[in-house]
N, C-alpha and C positions, 0 to 999 in steps of 0.2 A: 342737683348736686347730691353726693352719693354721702354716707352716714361719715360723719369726723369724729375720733375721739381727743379728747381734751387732755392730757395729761401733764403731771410736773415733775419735773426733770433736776434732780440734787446732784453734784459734785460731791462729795464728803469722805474721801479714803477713810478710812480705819484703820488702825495702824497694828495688823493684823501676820503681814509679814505675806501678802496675797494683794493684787488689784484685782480681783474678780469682783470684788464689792465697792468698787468707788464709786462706782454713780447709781444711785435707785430712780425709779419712776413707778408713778402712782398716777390713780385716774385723777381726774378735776377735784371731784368732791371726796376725796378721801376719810376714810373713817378706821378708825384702829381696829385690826382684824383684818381691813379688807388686805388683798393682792398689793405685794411689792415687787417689781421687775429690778432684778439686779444684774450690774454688768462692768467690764473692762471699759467700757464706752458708752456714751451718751442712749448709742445706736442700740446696744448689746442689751442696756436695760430697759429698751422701750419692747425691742423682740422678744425679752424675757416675758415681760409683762403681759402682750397682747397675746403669748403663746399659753403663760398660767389661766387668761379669760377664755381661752378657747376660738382668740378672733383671728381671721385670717392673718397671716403676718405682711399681707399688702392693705393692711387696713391703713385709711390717710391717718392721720396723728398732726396735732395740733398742739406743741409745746406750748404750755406757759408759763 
């Protein structure tokens, strides 16, 4: 089985007057500072995400 990343997946609009940032995703173990994938969708901020670490965007992904 090939490498899975772990990440957590938030709803949270902002009330900003934009849905570009209603959902973020962060790795497993998140720590302040690290990479936050932001997006219109679930989907949007996990692409974001895996694209700011440099990882393939068919990287598996493993919501928690």
């Amino acid at each position: 089985m090939g490498y899975v990343m772990k990440v957590q997946v938030r709803h949270d609009p902002p009330d900003i007057g934009t849905n570009a940032y209603d959902w973020r995703a962060v790795q497993e173990l998140y720590q302040p500072g690290d990479r936050i994938g932001w997006g219109k969708t679930r989907e949007d901020a996990i692409k974001d995400l895996l694209d700011q670490l440099g990882m393939d965007p068919d990287t598996k992904v493993e919501v928690l």
